[in-house]
C-alpha positions as CSV (number, residue, x, y, z in Angstrom):
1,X,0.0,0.0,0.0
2,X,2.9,2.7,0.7
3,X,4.2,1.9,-2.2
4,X,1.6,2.2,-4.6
5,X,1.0,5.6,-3.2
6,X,4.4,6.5,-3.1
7,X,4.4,5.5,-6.8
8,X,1.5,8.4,-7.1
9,X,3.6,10.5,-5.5
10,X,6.7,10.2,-7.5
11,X,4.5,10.6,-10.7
12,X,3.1,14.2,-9.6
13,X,6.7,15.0,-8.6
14,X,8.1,14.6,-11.9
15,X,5.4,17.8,-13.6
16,X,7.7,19.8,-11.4
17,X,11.3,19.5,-13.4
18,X,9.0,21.1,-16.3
19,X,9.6,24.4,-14.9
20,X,13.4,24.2,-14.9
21,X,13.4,23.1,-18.3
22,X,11.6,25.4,-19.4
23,X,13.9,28.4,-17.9
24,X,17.4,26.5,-19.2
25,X,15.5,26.3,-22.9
26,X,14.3,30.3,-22.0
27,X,18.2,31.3,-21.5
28,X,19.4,29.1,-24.4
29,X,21.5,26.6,-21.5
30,X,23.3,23.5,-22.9
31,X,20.6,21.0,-24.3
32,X,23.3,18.2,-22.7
33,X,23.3,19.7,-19.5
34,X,19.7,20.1,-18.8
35,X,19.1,16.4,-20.1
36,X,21.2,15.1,-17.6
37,X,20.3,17.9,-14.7
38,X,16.1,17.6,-15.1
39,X,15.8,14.7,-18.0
40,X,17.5,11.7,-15.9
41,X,15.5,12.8,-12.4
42,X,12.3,12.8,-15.2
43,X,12.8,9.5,-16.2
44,X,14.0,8.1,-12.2
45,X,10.2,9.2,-11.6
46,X,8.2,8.0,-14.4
47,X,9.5,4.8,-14.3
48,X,9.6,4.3,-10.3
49,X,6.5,5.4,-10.4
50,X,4.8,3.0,-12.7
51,X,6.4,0.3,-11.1
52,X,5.2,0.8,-8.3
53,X,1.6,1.4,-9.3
54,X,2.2,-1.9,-11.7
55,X,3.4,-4.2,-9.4
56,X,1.8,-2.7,-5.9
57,X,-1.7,-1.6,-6.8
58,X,-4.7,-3.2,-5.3
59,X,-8.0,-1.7,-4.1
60,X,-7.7,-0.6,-0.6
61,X,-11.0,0.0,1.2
62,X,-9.2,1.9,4.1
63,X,-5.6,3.3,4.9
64,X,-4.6,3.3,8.6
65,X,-2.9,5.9,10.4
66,X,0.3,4.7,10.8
67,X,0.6,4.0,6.8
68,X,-0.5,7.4,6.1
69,X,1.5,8.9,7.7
70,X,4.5,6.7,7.1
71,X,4.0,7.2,3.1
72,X,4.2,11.1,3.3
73,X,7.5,10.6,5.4
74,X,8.8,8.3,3.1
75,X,7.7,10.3,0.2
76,X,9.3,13.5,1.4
77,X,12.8,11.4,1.4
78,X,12.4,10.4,-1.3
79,X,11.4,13.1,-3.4
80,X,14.2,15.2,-1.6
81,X,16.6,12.7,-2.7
82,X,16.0,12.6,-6.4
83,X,15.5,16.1,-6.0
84,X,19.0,16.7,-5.0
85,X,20.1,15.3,-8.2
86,X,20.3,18.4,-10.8
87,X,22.9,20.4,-8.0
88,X,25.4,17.5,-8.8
89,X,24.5,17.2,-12.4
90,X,25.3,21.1,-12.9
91,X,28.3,20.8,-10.9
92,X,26.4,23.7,-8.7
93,X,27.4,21.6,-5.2
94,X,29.8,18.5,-5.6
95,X,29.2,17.1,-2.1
96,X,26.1,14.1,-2.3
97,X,25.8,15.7,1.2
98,X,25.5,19.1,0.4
99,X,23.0,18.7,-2.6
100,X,20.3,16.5,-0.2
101,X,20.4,19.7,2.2
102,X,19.8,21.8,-0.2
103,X,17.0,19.8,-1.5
104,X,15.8,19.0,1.2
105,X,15.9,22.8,2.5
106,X,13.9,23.5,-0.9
107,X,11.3,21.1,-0.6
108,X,10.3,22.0,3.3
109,X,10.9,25.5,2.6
110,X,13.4,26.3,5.0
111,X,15.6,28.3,2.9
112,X,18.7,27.8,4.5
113,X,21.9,27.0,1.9
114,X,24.8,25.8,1.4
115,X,25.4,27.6,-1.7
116,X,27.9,30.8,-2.4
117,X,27.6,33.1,-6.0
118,X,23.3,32.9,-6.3
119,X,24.1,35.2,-9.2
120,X,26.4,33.1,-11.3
121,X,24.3,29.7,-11.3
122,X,22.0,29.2,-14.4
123,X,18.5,30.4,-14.5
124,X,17.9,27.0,-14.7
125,X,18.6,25.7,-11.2
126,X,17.6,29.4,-9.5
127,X,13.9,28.1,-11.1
128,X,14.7,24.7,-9.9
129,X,15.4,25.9,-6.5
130,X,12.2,28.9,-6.4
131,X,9.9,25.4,-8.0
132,X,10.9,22.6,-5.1
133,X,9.8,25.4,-2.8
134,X,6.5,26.3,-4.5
135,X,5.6,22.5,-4.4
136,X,6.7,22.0,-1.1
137,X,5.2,24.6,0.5
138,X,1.4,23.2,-0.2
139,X,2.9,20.0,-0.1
140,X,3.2,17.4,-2.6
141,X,1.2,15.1,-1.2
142,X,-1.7,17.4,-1.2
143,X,-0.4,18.2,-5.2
144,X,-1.1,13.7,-5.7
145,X,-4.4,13.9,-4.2
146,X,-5.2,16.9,-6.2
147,X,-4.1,16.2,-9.3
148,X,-4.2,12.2,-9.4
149,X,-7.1,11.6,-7.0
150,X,-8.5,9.1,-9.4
151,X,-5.1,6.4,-9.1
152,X,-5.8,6.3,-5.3
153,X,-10.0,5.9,-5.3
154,X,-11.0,7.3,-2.2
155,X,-8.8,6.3,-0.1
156,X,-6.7,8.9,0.7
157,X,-7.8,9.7,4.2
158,X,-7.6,13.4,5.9
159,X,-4.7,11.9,7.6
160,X,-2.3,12.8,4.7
161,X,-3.4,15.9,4.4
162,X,-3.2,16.5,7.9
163,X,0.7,15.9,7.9
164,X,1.0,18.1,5.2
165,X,-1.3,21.0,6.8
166,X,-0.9,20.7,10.5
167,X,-3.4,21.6,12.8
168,X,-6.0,20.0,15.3
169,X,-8.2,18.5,12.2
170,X,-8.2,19.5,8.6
171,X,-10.8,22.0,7.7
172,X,-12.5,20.4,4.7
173,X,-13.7,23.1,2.2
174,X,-15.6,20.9,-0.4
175,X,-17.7,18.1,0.3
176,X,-14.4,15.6,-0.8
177,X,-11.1,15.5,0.2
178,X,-9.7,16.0,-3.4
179,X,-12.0,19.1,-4.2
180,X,-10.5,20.6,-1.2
181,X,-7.0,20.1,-2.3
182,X,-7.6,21.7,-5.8
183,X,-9.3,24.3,-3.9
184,X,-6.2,24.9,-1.7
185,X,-3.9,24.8,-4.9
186,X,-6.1,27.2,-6.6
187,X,-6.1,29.8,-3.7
188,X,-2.3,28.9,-4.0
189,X,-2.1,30.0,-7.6
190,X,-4.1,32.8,-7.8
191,X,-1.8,33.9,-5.0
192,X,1.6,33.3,-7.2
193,X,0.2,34.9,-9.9
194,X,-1.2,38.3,-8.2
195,X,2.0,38.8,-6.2
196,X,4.3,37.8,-9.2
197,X,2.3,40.6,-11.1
198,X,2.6,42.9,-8.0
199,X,6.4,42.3,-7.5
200,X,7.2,42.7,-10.9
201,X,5.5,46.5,-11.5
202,X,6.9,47.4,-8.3
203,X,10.2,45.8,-8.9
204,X,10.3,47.9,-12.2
205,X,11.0,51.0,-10.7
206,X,13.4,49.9,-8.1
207,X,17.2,50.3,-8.7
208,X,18.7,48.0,-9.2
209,X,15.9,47.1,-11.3
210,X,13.7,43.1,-10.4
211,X,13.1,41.7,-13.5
212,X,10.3,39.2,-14.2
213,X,12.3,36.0,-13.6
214,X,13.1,37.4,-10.3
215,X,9.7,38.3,-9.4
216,X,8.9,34.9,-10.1
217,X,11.7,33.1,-8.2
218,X,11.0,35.7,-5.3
219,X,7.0,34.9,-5.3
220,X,7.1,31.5,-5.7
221,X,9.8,31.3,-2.1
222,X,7.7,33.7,-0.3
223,X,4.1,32.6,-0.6
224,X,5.3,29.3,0.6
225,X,7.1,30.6,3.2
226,X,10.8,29.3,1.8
227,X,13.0,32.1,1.4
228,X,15.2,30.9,-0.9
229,X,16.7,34.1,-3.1
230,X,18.8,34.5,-6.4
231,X,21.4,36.5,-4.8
232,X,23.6,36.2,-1.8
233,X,22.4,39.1,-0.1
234,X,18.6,38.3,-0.9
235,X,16.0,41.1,0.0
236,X,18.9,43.0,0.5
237,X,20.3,43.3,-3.2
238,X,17.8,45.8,-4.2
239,X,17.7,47.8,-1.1
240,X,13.7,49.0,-1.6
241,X,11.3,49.4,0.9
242,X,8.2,48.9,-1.8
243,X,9.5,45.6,-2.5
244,X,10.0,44.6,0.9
245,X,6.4,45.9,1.0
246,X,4.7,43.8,-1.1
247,X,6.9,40.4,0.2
248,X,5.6,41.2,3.4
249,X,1.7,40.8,2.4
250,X,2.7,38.0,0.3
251,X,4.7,36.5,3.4
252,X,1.5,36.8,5.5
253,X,-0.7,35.2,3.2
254,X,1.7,32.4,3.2
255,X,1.5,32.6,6.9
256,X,-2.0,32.4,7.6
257,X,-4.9,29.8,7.7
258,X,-5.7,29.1,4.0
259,X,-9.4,28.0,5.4
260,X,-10.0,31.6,6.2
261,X,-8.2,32.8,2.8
262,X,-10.7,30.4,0.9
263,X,-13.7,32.6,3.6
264,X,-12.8,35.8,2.6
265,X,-12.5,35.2,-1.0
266,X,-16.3,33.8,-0.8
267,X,-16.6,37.2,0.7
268,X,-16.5,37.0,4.6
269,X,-13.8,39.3,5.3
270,X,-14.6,38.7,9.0
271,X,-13.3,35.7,9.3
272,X,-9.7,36.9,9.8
273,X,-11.1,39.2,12.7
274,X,-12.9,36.1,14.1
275,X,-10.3,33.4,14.6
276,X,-8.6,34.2,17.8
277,X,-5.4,32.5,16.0
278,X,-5.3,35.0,13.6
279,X,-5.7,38.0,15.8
280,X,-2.7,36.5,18.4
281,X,-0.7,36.5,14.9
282,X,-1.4,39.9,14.6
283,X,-0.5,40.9,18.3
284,X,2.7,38.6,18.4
285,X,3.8,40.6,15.1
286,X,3.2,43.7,16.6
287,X,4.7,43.2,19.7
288,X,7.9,41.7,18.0
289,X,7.9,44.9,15.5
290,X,7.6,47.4,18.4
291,X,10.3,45.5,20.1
292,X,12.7,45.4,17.8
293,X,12.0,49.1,16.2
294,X,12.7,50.4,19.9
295,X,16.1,48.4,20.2
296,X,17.4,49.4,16.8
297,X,16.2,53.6,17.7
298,X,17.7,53.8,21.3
299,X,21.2,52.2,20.4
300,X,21.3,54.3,17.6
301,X,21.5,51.3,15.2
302,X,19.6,53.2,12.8
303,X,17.0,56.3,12.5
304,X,13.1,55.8,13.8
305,X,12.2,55.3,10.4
306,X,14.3,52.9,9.3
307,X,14.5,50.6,12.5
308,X,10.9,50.1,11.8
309,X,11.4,49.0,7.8
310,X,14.3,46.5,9.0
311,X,12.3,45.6,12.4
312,X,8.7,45.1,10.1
313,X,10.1,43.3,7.2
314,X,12.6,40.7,9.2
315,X,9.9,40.0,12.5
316,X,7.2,39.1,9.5
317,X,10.1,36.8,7.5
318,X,10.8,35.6,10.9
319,X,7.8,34.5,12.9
320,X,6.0,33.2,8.6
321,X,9.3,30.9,8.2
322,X,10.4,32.7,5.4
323,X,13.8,33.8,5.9
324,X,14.1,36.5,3.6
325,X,16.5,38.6,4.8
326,X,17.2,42.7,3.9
327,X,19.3,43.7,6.4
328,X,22.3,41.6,8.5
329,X,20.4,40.7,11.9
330,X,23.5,39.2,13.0
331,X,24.9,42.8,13.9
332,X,22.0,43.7,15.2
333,X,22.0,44.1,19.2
334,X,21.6,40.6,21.6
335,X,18.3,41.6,22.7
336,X,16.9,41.8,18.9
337,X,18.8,38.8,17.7
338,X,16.8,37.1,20.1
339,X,13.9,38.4,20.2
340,X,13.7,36.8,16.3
341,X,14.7,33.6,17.6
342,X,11.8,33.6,20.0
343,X,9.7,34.1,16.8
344,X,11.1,31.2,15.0
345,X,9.9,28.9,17.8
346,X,7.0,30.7,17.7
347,X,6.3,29.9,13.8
348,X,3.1,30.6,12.0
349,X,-0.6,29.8,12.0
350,X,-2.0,26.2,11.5
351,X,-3.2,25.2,8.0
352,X,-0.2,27.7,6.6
353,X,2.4,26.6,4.1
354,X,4.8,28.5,7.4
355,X,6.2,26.3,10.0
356,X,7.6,26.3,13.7
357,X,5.7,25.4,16.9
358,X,2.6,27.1,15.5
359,X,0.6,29.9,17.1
360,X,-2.5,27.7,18.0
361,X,-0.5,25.4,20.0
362,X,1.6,28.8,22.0
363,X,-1.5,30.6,22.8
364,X,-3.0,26.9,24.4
365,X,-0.1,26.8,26.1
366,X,-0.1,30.1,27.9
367,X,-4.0,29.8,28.3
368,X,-3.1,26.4,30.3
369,X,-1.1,28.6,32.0
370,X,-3.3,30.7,32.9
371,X,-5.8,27.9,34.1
372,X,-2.9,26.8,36.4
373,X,-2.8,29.3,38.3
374,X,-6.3,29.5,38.4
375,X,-6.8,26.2,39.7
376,X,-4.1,27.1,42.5
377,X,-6.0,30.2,43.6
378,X,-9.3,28.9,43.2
379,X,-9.2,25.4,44.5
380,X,-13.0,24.4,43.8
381,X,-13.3,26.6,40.7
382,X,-13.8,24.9,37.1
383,X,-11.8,26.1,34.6
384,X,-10.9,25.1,30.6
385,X,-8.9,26.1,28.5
386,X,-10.6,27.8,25.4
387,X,-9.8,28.8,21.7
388,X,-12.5,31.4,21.2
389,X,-15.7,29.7,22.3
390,X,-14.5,26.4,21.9
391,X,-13.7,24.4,25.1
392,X,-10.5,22.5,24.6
393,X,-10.4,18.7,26.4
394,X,-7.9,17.5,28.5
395,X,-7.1,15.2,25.6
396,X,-6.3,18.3,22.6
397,X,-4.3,20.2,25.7
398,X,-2.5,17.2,27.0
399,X,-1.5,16.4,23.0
400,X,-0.6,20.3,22.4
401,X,2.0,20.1,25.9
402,X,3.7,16.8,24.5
403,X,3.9,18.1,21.1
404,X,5.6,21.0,22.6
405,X,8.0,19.3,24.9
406,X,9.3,16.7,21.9
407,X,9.8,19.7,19.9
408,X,11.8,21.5,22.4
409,X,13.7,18.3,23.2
410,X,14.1,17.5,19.7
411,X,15.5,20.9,19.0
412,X,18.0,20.1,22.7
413,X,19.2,16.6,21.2
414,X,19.9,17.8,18.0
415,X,21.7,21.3,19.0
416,X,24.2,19.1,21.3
417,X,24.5,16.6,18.2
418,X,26.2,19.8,16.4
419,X,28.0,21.2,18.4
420,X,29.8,17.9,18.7
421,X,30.9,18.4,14.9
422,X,32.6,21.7,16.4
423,X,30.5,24.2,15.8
424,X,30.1,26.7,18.8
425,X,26.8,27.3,20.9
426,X,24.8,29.7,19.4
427,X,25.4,28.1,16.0
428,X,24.6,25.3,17.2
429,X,21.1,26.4,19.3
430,X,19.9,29.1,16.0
431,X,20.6,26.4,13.9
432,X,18.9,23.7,14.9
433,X,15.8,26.2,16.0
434,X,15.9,27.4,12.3
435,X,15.9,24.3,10.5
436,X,13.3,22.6,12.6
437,X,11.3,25.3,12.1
438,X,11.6,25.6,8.7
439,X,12.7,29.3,9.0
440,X,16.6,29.3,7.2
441,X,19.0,31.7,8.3
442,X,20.2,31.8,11.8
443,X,23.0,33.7,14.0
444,X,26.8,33.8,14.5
445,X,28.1,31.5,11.0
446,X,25.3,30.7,9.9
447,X,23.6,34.2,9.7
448,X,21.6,35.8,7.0
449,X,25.1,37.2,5.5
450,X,26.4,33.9,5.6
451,X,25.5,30.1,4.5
452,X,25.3,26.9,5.7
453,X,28.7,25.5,3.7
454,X,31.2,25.7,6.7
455,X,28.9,23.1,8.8
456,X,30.5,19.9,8.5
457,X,28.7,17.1,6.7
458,X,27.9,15.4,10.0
459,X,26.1,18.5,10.9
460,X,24.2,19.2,7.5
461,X,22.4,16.0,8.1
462,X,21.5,16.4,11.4
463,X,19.9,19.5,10.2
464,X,18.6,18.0,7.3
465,X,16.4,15.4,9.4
466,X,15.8,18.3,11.7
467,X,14.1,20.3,8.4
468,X,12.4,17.0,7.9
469,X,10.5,16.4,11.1
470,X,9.7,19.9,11.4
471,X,7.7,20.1,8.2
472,X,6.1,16.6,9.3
473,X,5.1,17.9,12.6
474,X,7.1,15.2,14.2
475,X,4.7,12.1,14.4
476,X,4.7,10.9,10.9
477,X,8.5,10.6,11.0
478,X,8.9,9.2,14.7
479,X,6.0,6.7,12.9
480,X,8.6,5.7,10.2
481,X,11.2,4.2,12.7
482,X,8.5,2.7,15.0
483,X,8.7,-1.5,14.1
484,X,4.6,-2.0,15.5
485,X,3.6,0.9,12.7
486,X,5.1,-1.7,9.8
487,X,3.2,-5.1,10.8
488,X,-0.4,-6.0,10.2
């Protein structure tokens, strides 16, 4: 059963090396070279992928939790694998290691690289890196029930979805499951392609002067929350507020609940101002903004004006997962650096294409704090913890405290596993905190100003599993090494 969906998988994953293809044929790039780069990992899919469904397929009547979950684990190592392939067939990284980080920091849009000269690499593999970003920000399993819904019956349960859109339950939007997932990946488009048209007038009359081909590469990182840019100082390279502008709103679209996206584009507007979620978004923005803004203005760092651009554009990159970057926050003051890395634990809302901890689960966290000490005051009181009007259980609260705790511990095990390769302590703590969130950049050497590339390959793959479970939300991939979730 895993893998005759995984065969599914690998058949909606090869549409994507299209796009590549199409920009190495655009900027008249070796024929050889883009055969072997985007042609091979083509054929790798195609024919995986029908042998699977050939020699695996049978009608399932029900798919069980564990194997749900366990097939969009496997399929996100395995797509991030073959995907790693054009960076070693361009000769862009030469390290097997180096090109499944990369890959696998594209396709769970964390952003953070290992790669030095953005501007020199063909257009080809800065559309390769922009398009395993796209994908991977709705989630390619989500893209298989979508697009090839009819291979897999009805049997692809909420579950899958679920893994790829966290959250409490998944929101269905259409009566079935695969009308929901074209609905998301409509929202998803019509996103791309407003903010790609947006970006590109605005990034007209900047100077240095955005073309079109990076509008799109810029679009399609930041409405899924990736980051990844086609230069080395990112955002920064152009130096324009009114581009920072518009990523911003197309950073918090990525950001937010794409249920209440698909609400307000059937015209309630209110939605956004009725989801407590959303308006703790809003507050935790504007608390990290005015935070920030005041520690840049009193040191003197830079004028009123300007503290709040830099303060605005990186707390909103920051708390969506992005990682854009348009300023060095690594010289920033102590108290700002981490103040940011607060808001990468913090992470976005649920049902985003963002990641870290997620605001849901921080604001039931501090409400359970808040019954705490309720319950300590008022002995015989009864209180619950509640999400708007909806009373939470002891069941959701108990699973939202575990959650948090294994991601915290994760984070502790894996920042200790680093810093035995030699890196130094807050390398070590940003960047495990950044990759399992999903953000990119983090502090000391591996900064926005900096890569990834001095890491040793020990430490890139403890990061790259990190990325891994973070985009998972932990369970499917704890699911994959579990022996009981295999047998019958």
């Amino acid at each position: 059963m895993i893998l005759d969906g995984l065969g599914v998988v690998l058949l909606a994953f090869s549409v994507a090396f299209l796009a590549p293809i199409w920009a190495g044929v655009w900027y008249h790039e070796v024929a050889g070279k883009l055969f072997m780069a985007y042609g091979i990992p083509i054929v790798i899919c195609l024919v995986l992928g029908l042998l699977f469904r050939y020699y695996f397929h049978e009608q399932f009547e029900q798919v069980r939790t564990g194997e749900a979950l366990v097939l969009v684990s496997l399929g996100w190592l395995v797509i991030a694998a073959i995907g790693a392939i054009p960076f070693l067939a361009l000769g862009v990284l030469k390290s097997p290691i180096d090109a499944f980080f990369e890959s696998m920091s594209g396709f769970t849009t964390t952003g953070a690289t290992v790669i030095v000269g953005l501007e020199w690499l063909p257009k080809s593999i800065l559309m390769w890196r922009a398009t395993i970003q796209w994908v991977g920000g709705m989630g390619i399993i989500v893209l298989s029930v979508a697009v090839l819904s009819r291979f897999l019956g009805g049997r692809m349960k909420p579950l899958m979805m679920q893994a790829e859109m966290p959250g409490h339950q998944v929101a269905r939007m259409a009566p079935r499951l695969a009308q929901t997932a074209r609905l998301l990946w409509a929202i998803y488009i019509l996103f791309t392609v407003t903010g790609i048209a947006a970006l590109a007038i605005v990034g007209h009359y900047s100077s240095p002067r955005m073309g079109l081909f990076d509008a799109m590469c810029h679009v399609m990182t930041a409405l899924p929350t990736g980051g990844f840019s086609s230069y080395d100082a990112s955002v920064g390279h152009w130096n324009s507020p009114a581009i920072e502008f518009v990523l911003i709103v197309i950073m918090l679209l990525g950001g937010t609940n794409f249920v209440l996206h698909y609400k307000a584009l059937g015209g309630d507007w209110r939605a956004f101002l009725r989801d407590p979620e959303f308006r703790f978004f809003m507050l935790v923005i504007a608390f990290g903004v005015v935070f920030i803004t005041g520690d840049l203005a009193v040191r003197n760092v830079y004028t009123l004006g300007e503290s709040f651009r830099y303060s605005s554009f990186h707390v909103v990159s920051v708390i969506t997962t992005t990682g854009f970057a348009s300023d060095n926050f690594n010289l920033w003051p102590v108290s700002s650096q981490l103040m940011l890395l607060l808001l990468m634990l913090v992470g976005s809302m649920m049902g985003s294409t963002g990641g870290g901890l997620k605001i849901a689960r921080t604001l039931i966290i501090l409400k359970s704090i808040r019954v705490m000490l309720l319950k300590s005051i008022h002995t015989r009181g009864v209180f619950y913890v509640k999400i708007g009007n909806v009373k939470l259980s002891d069941e959701q609260v108990s699973h939202t405290t575990t959650y948090v705790m294994s991601y915290l511990l994760i984070i502790g095990g894996a920042a200790l596993l680093v810093t035995m390769t030699g890196a130094d302590l807050v390398t070590s703590i940003s960047a495990t905190v950044s990759c399992m969130g999903n953000v990119g950049p983090g502090l000391a050497i591996v900064g926005p100003a900096t890569t990834y590339a001095t890491l040793t390959g020990a430490a890139k793959l403890v990061l790259s599993l990190l990325m891994w479970i973070g985009r998972l939300e932990i369970l499917g991939c704890l699911l994959l090494f579990t022996p009981s979730s295999w047998k019958e």
